[in-house]
C-alpha positions as a Markdown table, in Angstrom:
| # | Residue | x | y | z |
|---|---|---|---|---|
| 1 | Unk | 70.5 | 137.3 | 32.4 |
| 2 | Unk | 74.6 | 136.7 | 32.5 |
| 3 | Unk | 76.0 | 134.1 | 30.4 |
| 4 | Unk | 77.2 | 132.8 | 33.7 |
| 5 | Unk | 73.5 | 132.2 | 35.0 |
| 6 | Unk | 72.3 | 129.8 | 32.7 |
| 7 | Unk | 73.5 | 126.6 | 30.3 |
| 8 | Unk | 73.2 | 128.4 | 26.7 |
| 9 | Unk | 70.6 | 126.6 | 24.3 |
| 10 | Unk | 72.6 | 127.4 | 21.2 |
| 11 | Unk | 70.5 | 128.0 | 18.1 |
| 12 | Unk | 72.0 | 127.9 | 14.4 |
| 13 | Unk | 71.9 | 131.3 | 12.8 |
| 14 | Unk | 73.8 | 131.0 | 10.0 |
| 15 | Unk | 76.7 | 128.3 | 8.7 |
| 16 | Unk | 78.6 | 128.0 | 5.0 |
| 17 | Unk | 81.0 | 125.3 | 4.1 |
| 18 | Unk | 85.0 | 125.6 | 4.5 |
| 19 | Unk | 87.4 | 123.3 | 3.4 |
| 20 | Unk | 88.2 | 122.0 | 7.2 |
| 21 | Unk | 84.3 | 121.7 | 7.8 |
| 22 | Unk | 81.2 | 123.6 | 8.3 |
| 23 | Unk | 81.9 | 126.9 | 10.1 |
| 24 | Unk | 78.5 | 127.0 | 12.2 |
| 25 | Unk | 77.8 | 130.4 | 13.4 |
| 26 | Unk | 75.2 | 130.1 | 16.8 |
| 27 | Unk | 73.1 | 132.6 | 19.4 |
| 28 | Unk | 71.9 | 131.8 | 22.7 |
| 29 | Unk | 68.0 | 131.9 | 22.6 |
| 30 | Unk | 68.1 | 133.2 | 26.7 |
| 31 | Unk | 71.1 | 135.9 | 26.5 |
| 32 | Unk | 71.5 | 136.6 | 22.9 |
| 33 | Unk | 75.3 | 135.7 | 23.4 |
| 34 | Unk | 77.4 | 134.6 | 19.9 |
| 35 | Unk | 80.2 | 132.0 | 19.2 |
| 36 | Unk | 81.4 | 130.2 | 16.1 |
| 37 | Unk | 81.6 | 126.5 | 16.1 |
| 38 | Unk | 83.3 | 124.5 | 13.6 |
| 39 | Unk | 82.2 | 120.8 | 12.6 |
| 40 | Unk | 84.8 | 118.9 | 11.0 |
| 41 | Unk | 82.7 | 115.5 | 9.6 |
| 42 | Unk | 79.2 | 114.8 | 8.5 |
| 43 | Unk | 77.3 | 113.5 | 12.0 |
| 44 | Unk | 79.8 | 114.6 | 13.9 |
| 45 | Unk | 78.3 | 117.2 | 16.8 |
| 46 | Unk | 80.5 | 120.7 | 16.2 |
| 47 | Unk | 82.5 | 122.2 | 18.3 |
| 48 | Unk | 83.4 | 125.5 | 19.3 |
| 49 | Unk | 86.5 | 127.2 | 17.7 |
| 50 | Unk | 85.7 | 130.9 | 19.4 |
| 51 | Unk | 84.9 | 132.2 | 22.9 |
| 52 | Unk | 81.3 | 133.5 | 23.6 |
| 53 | Unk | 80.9 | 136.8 | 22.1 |
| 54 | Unk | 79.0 | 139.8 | 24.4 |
| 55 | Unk | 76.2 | 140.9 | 23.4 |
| 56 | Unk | 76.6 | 144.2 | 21.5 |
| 57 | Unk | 75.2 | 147.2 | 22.1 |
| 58 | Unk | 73.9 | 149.6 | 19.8 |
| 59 | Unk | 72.5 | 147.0 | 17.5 |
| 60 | Unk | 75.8 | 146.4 | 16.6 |
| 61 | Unk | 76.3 | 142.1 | 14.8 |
| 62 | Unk | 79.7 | 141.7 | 15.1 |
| 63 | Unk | 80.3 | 137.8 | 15.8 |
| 64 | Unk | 83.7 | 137.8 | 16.9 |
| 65 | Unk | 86.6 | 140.2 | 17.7 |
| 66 | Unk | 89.7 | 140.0 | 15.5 |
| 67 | Unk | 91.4 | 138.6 | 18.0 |
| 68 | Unk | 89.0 | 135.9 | 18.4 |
| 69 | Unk | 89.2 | 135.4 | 14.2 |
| 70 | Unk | 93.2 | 134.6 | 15.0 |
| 71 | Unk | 91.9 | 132.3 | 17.6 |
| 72 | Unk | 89.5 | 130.3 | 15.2 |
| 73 | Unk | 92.7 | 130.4 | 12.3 |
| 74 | Unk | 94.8 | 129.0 | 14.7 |
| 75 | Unk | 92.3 | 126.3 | 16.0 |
| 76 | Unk | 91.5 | 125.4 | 12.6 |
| 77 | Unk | 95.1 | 124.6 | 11.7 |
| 78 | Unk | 96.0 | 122.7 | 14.9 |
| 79 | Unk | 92.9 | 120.7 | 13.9 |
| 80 | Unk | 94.1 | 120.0 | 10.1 |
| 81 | Unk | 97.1 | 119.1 | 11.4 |
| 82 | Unk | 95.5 | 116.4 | 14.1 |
| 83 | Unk | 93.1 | 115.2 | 11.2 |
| 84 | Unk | 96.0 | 114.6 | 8.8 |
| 85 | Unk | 98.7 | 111.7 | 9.2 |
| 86 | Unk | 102.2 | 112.6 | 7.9 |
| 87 | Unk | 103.0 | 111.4 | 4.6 |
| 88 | Unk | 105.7 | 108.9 | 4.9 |
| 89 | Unk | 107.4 | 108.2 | 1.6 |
| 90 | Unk | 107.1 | 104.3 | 0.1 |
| 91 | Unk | 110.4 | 102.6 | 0.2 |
């Protein structure tokens, strides 16, 4: 099965806390396909901060590239930015 084929039923293998959220860390059930979602506020659904990883071959478990790591930093700091308002000095 492609990851084209099919709508992915994400499943929750791992996640740990971060100071912009929880990093979420899912598998397709159908293709065994990866990707790392991020989810910013309790009760809010996450959202994906990296592109759907291949699967591996050789039994290898490597989530994301290092190139896709850059992707996530980057994503996480355009979201911090968008979360925070400038702080405006009190006159």
């Amino acid at each position: 099965m492609t990851a084209d084929s099919h709508e992915h039923g994400w499943r929750t293998e791992s996640s740990h806390a971060t100071s912009e959220g929880r990093v979420v860390y899912v598998r397709c059930d159908a293709c065994g396909r990866r990707r790392v979602d991020l989810q910013t506020a309790v009760g809010m659904p996450p959202a994906a901060v990296s592109r759907v990883a291949p699967v591996e071959q050789g039994g290898s478990r490597s989530i994301v590239s290092s190139a896709d790591q850059a992707d996530v930093s980057a994503e996480t700091e355009r979201r911090a930015r968008q979360a925070t308002p400038p702080v405006r000095p009190i006159s």
